[in-house]
VOBA-1610 file (N, C-alpha, C; in pm, whole numbers, padded with zeros to 5 digits, always signed):
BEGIN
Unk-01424+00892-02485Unk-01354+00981-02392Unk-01218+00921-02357Unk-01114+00978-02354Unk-00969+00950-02320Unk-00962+00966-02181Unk-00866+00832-02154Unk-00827+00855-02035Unk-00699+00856-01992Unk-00670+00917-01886Unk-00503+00931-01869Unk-00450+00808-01760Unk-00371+00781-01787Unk-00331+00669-01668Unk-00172+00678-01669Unk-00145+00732-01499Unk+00006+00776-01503Unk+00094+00673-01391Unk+00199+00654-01431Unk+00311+00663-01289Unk+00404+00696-01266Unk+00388+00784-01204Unk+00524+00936-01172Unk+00653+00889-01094Unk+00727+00866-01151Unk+00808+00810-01037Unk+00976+00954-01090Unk+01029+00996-00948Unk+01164+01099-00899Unk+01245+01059-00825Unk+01342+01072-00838Unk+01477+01082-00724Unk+01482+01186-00684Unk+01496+01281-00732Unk+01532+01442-00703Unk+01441+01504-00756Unk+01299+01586-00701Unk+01247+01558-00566Unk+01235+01412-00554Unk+01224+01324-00421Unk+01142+01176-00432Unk+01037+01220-00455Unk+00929+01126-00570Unk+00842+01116-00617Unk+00753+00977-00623Unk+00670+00884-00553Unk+00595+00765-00630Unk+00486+00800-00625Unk+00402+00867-00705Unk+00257+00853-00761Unk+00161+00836-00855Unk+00093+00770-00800Unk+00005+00656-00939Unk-00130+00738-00943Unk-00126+00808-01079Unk-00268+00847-01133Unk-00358+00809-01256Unk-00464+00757-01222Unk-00609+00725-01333Unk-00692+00861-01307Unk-00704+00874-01451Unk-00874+00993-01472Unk-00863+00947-01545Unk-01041+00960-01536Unk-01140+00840-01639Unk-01146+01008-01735Unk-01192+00988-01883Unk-01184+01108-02023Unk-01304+01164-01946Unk-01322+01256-01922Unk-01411+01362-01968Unk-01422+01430-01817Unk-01322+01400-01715Unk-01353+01448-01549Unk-01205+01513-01509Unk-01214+01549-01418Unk-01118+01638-01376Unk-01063+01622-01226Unk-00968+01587-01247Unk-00895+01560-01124Unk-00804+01648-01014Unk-00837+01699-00956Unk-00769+01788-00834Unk-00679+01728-00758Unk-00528+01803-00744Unk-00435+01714-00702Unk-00363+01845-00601Unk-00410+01818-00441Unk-00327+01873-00364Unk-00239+01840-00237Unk-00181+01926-00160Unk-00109+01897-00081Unk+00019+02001-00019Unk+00057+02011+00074Unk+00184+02119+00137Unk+00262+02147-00012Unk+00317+02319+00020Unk+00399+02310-00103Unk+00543+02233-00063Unk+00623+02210-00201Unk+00730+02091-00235Unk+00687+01972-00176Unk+00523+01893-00211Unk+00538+01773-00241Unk+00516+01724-00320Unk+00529+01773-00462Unk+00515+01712-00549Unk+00475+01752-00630Unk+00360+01836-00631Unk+00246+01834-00764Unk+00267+01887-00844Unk+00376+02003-00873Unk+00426+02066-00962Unk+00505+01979-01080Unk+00587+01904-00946Unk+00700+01809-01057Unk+00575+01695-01153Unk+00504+01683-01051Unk+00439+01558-01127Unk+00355+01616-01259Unk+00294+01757-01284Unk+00259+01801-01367Unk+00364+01803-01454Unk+00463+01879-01439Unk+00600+01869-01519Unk+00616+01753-01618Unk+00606+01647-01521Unk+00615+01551-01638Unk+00516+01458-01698Unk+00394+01489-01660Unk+00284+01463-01749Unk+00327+01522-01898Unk+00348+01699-01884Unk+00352+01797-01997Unk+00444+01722-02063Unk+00591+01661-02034Unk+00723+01639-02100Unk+00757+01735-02101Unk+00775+01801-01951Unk+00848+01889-01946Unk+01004+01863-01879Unk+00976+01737-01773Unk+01053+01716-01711Unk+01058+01526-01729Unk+01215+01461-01755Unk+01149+01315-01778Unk+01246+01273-01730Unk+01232+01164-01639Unk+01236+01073-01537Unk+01224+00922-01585Unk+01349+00840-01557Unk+01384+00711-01635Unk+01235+00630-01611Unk+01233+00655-01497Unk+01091+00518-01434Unk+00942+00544-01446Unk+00921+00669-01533Unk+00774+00728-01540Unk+00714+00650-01698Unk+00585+00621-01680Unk+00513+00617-01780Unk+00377+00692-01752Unk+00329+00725-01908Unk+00243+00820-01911Unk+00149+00749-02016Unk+00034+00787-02040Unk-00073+00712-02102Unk-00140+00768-02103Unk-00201+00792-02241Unk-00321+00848-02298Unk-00368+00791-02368Unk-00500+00752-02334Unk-00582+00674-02392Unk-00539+00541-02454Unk-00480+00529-02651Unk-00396+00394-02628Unk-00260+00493-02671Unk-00247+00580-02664Unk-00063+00622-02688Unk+00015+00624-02583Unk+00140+00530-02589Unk+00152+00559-02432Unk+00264+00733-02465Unk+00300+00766-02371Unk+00376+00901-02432Unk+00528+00908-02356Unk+00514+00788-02268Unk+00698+00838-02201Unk+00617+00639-02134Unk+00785+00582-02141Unk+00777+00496-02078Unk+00925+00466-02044Unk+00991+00314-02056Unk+01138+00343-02054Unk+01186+00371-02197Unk+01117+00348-02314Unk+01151+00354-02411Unk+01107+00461-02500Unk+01043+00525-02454Unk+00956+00587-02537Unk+00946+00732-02449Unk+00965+00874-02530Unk+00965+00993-02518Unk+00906+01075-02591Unk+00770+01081-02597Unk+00681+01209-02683Unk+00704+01336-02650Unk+00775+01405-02758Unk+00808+01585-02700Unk+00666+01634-02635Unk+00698+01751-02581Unk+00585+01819-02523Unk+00482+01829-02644Unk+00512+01916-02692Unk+00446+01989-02849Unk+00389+01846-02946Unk+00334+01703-02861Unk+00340+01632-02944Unk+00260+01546-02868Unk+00221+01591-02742Unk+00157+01489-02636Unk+00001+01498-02665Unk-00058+01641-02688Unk-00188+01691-02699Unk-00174+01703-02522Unk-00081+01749-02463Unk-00134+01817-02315Unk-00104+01945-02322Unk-00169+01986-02281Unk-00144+02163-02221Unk-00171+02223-02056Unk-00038+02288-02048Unk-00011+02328-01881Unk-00069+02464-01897Unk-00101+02523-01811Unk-00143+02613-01747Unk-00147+02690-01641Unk-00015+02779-01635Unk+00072+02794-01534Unk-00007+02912-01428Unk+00016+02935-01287Unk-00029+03077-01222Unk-00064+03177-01305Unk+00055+03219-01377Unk+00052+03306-01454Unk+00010+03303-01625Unk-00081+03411-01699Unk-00115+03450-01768Unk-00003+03395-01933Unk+00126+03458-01881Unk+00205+03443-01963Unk+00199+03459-02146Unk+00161+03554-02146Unk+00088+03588-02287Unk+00213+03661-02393Unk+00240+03610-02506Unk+00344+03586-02544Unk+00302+03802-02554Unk+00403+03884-02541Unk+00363+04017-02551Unk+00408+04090-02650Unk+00439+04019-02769Unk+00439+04108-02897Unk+00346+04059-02974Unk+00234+03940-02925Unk+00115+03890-03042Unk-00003+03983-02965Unk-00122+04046-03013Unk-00255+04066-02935Unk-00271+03947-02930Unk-00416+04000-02867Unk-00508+03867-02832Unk-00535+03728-02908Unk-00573+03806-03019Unk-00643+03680-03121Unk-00495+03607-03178Unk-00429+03658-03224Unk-00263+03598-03211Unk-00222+03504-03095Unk-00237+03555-02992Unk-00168+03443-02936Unk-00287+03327-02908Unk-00419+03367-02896Unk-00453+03223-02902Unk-00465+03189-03038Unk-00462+03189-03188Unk-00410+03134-03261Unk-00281+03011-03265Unk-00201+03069-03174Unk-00048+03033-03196Unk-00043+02883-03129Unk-00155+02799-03052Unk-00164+02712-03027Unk-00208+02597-03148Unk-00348+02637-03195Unk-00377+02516-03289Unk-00290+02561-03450Unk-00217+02667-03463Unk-00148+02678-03590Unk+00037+02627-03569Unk+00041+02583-03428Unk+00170+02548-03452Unk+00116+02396-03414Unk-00003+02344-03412Unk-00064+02147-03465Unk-00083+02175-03599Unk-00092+02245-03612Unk-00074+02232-03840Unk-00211+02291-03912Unk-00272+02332-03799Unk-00411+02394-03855Unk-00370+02468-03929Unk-00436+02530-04096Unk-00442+02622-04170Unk-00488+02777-04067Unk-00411+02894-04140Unk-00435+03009-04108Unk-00566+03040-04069Unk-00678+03012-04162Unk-00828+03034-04142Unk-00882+02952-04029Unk-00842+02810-04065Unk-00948+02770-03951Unk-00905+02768-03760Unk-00714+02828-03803Unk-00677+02885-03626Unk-00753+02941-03602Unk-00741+03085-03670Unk-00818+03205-03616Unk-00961+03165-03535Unk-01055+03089-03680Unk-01174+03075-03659Unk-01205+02982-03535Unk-01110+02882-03499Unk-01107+02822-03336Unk-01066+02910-03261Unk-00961+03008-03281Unk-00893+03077-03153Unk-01029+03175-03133Unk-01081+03190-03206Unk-01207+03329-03221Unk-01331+03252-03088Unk-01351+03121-03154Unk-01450+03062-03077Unk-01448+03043-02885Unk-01264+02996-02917Unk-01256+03032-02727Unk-01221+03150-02703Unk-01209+03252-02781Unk-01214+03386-02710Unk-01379+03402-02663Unk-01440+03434-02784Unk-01581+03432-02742Unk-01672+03300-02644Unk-01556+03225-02619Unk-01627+03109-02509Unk-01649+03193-02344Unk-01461+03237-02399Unk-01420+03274-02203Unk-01455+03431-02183Unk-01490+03493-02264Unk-01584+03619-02242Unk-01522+03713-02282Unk-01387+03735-02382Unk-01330+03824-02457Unk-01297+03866-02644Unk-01435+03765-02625Unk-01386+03774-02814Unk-01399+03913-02863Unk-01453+04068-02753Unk-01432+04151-02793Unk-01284+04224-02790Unk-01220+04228-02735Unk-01051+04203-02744Unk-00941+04152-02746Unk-00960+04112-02909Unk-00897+04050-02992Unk-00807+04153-03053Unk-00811+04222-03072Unk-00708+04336-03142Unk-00576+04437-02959Unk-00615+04381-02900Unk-00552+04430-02774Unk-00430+04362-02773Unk-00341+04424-02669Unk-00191+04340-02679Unk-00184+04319-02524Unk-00156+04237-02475Unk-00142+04216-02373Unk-00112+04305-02236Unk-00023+04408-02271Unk-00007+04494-02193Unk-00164+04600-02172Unk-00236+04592-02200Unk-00381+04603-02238Unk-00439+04582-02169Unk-00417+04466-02156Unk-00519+04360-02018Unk-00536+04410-01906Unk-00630+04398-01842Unk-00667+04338-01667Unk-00590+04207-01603Unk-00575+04195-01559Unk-00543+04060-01495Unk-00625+03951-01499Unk-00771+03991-01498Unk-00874+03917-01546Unk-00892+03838-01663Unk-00862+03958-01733Unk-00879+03936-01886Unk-00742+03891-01944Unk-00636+03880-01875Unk-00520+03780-01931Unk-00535+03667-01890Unk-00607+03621-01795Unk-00647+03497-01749Unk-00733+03455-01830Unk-00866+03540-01872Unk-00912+03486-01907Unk-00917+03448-02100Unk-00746+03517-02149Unk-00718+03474-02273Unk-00606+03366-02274Unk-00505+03344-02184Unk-00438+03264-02156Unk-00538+03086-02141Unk-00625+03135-02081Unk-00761+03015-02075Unk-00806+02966-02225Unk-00811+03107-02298Unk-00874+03022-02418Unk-00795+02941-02515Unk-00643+03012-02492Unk-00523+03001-02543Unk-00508+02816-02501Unk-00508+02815-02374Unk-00501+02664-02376Unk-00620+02529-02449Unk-00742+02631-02431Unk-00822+02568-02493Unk-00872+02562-02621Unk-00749+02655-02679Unk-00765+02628-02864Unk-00740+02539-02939Unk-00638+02462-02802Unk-00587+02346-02866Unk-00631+02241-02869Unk-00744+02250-02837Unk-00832+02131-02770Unk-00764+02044-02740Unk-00654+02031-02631Unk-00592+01889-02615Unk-00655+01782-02509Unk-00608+01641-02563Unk-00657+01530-02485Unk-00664+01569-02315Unk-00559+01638-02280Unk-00510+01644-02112Unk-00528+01805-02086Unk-00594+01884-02016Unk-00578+02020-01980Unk-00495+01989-01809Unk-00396+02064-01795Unk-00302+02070-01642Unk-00308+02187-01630Unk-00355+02212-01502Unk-00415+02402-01489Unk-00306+02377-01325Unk-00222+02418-01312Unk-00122+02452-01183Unk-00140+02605-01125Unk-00234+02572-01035Unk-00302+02710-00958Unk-00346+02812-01014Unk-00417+02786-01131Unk-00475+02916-01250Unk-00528+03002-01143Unk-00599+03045-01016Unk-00640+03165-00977Unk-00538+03237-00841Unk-00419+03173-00866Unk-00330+03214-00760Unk-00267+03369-00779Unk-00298+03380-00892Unk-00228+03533-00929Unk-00373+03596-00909Unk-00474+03583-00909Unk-00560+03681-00940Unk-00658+03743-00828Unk-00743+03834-00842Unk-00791+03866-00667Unk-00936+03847-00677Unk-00979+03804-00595Unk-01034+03704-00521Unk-01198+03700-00629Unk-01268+03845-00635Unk-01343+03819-00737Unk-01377+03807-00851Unk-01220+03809-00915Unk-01177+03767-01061Unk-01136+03636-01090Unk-01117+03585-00932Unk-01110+03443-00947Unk-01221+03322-00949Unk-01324+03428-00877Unk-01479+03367-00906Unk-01535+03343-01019Unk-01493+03461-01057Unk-01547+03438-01240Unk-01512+03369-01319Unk-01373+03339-01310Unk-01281+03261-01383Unk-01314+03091-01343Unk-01334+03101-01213Unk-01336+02973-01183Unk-01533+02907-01246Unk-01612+02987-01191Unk-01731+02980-01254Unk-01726+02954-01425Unk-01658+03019-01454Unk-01634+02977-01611Unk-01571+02887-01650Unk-01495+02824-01615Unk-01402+02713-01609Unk-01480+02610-01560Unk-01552+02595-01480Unk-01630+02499-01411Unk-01760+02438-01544Unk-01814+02542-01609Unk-01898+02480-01726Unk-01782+02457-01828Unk-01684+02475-01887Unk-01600+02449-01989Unk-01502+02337-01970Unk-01517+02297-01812Unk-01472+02177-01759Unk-01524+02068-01810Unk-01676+02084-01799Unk-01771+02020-01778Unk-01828+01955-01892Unk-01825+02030-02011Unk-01787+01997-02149Unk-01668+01938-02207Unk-01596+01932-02173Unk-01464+01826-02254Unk-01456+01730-02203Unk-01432+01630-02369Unk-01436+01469-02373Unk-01274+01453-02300Unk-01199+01535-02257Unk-01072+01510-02236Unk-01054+01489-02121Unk-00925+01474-02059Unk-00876+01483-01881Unk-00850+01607-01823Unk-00871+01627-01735Unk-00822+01740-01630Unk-00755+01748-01548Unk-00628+01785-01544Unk-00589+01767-01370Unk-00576+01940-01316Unk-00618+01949-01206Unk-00588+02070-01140Unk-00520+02051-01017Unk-00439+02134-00973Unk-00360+02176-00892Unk-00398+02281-00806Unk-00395+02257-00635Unk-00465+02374-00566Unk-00408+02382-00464Unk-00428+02531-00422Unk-00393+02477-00247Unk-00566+02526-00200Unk-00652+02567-00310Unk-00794+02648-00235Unk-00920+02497-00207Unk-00944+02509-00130Unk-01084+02408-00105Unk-01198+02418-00196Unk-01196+02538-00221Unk-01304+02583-00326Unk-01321+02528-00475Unk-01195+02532-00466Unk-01134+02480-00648Unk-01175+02380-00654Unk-01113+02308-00550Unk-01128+02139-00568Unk-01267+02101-00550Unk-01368+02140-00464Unk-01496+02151-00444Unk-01593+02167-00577Unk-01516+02275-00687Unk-01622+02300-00764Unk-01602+02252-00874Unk-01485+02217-00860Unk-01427+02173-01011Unk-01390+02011-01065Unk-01348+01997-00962Unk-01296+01820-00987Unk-01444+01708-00897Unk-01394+01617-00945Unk-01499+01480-00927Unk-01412+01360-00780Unk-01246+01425-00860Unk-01186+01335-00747Unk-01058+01419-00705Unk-01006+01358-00616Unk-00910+01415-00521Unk-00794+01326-00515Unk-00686+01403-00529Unk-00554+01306-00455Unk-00502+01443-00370Unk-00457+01380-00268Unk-00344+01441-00149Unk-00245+01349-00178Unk-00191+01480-00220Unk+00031+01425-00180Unk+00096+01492-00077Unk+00153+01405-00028Unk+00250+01507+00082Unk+00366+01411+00084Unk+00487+01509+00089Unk+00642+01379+00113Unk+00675+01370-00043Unk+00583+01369-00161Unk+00598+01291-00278Unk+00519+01176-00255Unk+00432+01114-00204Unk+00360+01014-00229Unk+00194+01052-00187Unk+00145+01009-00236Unk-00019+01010-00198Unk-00052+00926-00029Unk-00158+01053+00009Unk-00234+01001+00143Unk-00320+00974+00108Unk-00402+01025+00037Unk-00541+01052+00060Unk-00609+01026-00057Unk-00738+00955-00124Unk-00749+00994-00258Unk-00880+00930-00269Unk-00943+00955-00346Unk-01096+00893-00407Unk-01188+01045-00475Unk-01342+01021-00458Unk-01431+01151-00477Unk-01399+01235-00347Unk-01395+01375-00437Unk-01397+01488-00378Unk-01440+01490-00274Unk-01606+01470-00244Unk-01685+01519-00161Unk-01635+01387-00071Unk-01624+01243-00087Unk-01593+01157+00025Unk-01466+01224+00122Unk-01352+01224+00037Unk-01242+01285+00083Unk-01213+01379+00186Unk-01279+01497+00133Unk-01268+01593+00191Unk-01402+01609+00327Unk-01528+01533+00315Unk-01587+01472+00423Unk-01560+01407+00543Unk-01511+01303+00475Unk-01397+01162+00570Unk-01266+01189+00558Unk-01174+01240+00600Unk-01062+01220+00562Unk-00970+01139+00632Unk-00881+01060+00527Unk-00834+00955+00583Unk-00680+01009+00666Unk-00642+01140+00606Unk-00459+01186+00679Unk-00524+01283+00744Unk-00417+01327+00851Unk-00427+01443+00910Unk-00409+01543+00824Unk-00346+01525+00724Unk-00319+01681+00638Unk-00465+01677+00546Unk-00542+01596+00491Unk-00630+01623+00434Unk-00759+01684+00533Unk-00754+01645+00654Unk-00860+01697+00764Unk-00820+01866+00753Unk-00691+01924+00735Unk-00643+02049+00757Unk-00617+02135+00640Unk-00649+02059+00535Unk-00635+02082+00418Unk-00640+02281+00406Unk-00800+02312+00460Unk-00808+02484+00382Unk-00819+02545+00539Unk-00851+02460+00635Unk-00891+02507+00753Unk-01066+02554+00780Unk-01097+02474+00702Unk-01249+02549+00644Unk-01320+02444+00675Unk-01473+02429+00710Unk-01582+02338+00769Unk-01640+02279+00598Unk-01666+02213+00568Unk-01731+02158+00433Unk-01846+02101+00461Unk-01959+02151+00449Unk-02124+02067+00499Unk-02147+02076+00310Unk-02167+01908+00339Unk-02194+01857+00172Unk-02378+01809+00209Unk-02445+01859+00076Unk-02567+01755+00041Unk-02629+01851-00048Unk-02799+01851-00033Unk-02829+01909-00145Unk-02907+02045-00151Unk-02854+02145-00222Unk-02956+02254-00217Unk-03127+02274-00182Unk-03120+02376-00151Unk-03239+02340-00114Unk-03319+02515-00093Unk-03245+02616-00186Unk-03344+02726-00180Unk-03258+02845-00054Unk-03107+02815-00101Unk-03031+02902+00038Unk-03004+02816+00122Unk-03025+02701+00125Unk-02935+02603+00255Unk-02938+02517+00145Unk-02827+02384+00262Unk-02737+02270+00227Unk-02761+02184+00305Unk-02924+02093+00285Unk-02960+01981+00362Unk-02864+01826+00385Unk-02832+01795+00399Unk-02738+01645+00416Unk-02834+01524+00458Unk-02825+01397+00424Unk-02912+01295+00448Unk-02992+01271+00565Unk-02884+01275+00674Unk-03003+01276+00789Unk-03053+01438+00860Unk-03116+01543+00754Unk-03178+01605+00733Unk-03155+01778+00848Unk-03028+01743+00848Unk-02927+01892+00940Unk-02897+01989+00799Unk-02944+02140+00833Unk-02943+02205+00741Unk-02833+02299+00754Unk-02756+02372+00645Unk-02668+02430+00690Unk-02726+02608+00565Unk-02717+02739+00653Unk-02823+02788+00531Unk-02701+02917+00480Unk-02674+02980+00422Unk-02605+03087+00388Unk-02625+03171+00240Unk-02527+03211+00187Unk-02494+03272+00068Unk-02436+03227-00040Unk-02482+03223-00165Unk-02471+03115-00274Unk-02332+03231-00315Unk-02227+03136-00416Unk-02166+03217-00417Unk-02174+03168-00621Unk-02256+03097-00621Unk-02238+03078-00791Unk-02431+03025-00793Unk-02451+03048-00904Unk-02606+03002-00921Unk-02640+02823-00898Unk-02776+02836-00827Unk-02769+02705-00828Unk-02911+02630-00832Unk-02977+02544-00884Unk-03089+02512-00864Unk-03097+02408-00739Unk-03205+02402-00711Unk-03297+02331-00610Unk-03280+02201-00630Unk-03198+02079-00508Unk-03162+01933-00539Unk-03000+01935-00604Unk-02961+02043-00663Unk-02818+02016-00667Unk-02701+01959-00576Unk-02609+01939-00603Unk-02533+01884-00504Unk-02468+01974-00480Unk-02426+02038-00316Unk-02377+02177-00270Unk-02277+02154-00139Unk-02251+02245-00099Unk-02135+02270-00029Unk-02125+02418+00045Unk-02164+02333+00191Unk-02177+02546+00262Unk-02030+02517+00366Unk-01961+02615+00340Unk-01819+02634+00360Unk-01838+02765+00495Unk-01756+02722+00531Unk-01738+02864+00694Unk-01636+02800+00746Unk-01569+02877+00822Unk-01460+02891+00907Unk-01510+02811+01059Unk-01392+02760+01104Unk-01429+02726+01243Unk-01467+02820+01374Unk-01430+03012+01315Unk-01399+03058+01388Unk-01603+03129+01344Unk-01684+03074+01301Unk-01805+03142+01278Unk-01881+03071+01367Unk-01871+02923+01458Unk-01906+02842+01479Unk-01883+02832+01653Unk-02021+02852+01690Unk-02026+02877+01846Unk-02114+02733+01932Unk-02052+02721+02040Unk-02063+02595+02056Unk-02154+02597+02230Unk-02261+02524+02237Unk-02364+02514+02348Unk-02365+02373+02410Unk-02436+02365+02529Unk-02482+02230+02573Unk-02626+02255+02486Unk-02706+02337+02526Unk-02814+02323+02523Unk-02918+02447+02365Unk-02987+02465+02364Unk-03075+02518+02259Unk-02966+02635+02286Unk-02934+02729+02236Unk-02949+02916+02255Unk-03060+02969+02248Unk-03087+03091+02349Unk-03211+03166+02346Unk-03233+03227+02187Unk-03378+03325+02172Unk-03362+03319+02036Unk-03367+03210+01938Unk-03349+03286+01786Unk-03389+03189+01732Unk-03272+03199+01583Unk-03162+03144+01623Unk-03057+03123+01570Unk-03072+03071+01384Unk-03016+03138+01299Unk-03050+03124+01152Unk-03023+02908+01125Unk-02894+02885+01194Unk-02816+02810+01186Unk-02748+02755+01299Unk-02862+02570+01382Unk-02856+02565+01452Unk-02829+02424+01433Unk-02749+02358+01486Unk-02765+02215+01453Unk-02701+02118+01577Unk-02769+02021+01594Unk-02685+01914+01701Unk-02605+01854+01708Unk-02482+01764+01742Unk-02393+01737+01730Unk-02331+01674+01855Unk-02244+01567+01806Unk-02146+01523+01930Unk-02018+01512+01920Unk-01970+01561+02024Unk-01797+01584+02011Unk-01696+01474+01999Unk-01651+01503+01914Unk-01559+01377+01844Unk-01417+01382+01896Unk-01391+01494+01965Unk-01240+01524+01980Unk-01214+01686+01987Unk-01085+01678+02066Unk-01046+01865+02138Unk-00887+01874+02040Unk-00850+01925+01995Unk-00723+01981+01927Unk-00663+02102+01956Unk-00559+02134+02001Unk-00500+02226+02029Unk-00461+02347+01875Unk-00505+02473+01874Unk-00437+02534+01769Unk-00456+02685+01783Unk-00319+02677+01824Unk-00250+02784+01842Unk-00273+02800+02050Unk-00367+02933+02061Unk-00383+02938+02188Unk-00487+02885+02213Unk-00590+02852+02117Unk-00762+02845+02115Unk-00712+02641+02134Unk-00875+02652+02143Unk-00907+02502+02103Unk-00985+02453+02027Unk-00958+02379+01918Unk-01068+02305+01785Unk-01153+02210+01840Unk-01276+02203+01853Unk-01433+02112+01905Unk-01454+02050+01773Unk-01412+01937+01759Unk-01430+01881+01658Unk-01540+01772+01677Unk-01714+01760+01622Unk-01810+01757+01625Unk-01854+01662+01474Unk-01968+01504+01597Unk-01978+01510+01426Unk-02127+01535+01444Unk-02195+01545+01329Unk-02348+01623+01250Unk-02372+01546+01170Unk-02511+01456+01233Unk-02555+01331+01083Unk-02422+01283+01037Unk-02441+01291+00893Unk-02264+01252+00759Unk-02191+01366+00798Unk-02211+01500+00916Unk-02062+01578+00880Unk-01998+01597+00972Unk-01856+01640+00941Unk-01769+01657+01030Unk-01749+01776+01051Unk-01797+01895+01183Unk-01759+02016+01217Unk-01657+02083+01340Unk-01563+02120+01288Unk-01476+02233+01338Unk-01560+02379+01475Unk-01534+02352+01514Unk-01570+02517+01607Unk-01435+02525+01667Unk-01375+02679+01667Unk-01273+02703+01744Unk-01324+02798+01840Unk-01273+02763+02003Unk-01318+02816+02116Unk-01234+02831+02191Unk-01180+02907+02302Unk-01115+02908+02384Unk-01062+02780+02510Unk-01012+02797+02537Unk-00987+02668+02645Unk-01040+02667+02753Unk-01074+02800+02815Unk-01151+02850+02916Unk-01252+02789+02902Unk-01347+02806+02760Unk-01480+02783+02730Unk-01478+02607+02694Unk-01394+02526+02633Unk-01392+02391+02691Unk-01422+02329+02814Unk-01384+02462+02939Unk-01367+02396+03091Unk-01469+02389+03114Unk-01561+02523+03065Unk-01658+02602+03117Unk-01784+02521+03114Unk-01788+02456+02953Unk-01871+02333+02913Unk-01875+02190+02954Unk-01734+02188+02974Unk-01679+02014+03014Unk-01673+01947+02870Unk-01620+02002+02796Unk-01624+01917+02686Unk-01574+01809+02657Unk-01593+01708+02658Unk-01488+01565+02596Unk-01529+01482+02505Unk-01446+01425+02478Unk-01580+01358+02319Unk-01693+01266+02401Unk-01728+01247+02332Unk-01889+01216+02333Unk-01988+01310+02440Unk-01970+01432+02471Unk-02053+01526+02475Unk-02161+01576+02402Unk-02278+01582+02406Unk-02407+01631+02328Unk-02386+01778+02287Unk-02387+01840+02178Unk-02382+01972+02210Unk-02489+02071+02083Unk-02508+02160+02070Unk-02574+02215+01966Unk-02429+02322+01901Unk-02445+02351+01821Unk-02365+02441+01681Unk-02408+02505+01609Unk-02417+02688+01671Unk-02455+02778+01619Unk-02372+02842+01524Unk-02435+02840+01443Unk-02283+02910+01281Unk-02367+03009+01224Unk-02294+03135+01198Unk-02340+03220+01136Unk-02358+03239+01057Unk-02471+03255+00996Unk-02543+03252+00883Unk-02448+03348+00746Unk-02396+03491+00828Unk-02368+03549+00708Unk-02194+03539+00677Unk-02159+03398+00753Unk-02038+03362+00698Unk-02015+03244+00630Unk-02132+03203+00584Unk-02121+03068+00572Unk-02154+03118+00393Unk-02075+03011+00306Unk-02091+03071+00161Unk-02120+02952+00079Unk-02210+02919-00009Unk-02242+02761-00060Unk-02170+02732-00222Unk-02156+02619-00268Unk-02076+02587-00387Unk-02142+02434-00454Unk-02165+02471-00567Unk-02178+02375-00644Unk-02060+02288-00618Unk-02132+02144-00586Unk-02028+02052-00627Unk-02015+01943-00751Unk-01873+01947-00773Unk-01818+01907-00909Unk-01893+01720-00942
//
């Protein structure tokens, strides 16, 4: 398995960041937009080159001070928002046009470009021209298009940002097993919690041009070490393991909801909700609440007019947003005892990467 080992260094944007992915995992790289992650993809691809950067794949290095591998020569492939489908080839043409311009013979393009059509779920339109498409379905040939080439490095820069919301499920669900299979590197680019959740193994936060934040996914985005990674999607993350419609965590607080991709029993999962689903008690609530858990208050945050009850649970860290009134009303201050009622039918679960 290849591995990539980078150091990005800019003047214009400032840029210093140092990246390792180990071959065959996928790395999620986010943060505020203009800090970075675009440029730094840029010049992974050789798209963009910068006196002080070196790049490394496996043992080639590909840009150092001396050394400049064209794009078309790195084995990386970007993967922009957009579809970008060359619009005078159909389908099976343009993903051809990847492994026949590495020197593959006519027959055996096709017969690869054929295989990731029929990977990403369109090998039946292959004779279509782009203007043809769904939005779906240019995503999801632009996808195979990158993956005809089988290159060492796949760089996917917000692949579901153009698309709506349950075309991005699919896409991303599909991407997530075809991830999961290559001996190669990954880096993805996000601003969604979800992405990074289902797809990558590890995490970097950039902000400014330099890295805050970085290790496994699930530590990261659990613990976080910056304030911008705590604020990252605005979203609650209860990590541990499936369990049949809930998301048990070690010291045995359940969190229960709606699967939003298939999942077996003992997997490693992720039930996601808003702070604003999340209602906050001294004591039990009457009734008998789907989603009830204990907790002690870690801290009050101001946002916007409301106030964030920031709570920790066993290993997690939970969000409730409440009024300020209802702070008084409780007495909240950290280290307060409290229970955390979350609603069951907002809470949505995710395989984690």
């Amino acid at each position: 398995m290849t591995a990539l080992v980078a150091s990005i260094r800019s003047e214009k944007p400032s840029l210093e960041v140092d990246l390792e992915v180990v071959g065959g995992t996928t790395l999620a790289m986010m943060g505020p937009n203009g800090a970075g992650k675009s440029t730094a993809l840029s010049v992974l691809a050789g798209l963009r080159r910068t006196e002080r950067s070196t790049v490394r794949v496996g043992s080639r290095t590909l840009q150092d001070g001396s050394r400049f591998v064209a794009p078309h020569r790195r084995s990386v492939v970007l993967l922009a928002q957009r579809p970008r489908l060359f619009p005078h080839l159909n389908v099976r043409r343009n993903a051809t046009f990847g492994p026949a311009s590495a020197g593959l013979g006519r027959t055996e393009a096709a017969a690869r470009a054929d295989r990731w059509l029929d990977a990403v779920g369109v090998g039946d339109l292959v004779d279509r021209m782009p203007h043809q498409l769904s939005g779906g379905q240019a995503g999801r040939v632009a996808l195979a298009r990158a993956l005809a080439t089988e290159p060492e490095v796949l760089l996917l820069d917000e692949p579901f940002a153009a698309l709506d919301v349950s075309v991005a499920q699919q896409i991303r669900s599909l991407l997530r097993d075809l991830l999961a299979e290559r001996t190669g590197t990954s880096i993805l680019v996000t601003h969604d919690l979800i992405d990074a959740v289902s797809l990558a193994e590890d995490l970097v936060v950039i902000e400014d041009g330099r890295v805050v934040d970085r290790g496994p996914t699930r530590d990261v985005l659990t613990s976080p070490g910056h304030p911008f990674t705590a604020s990252l999607s605005g979203l609650n993350l209860f990590v541990g393991s499936y369990d049949d419609g809930g998301v048990t965590d070690g010291s045995g607080h359940r969190v229960i909801g709606e699967t939003a991709e298939p999942l077996s029993v003992g997997d490693t999962a992720a039930a996601t909700f808003s702070p604003r689903a999340v209602a906050v008690y001294l004591d039990a609530p009457h009734g008998s609440p789907r989603n009830a858990v204990s907790a002690v208050v870690t801290d009050l945050l101001p946002r916007a007019d409301h106030a964030v009850v920031r709570a920790r649970c066993g290993e997690q860290t939970v969000d409730a947003e409440v009024t300020w009134a209802a702070v008084a009303d409780l007495g909240l201050v950290s280290g307060t005892s409290v229970m955390l009622v979350i609603k069951a039918t907002e809470v949505r679960i995710y395989p984690v990467a």
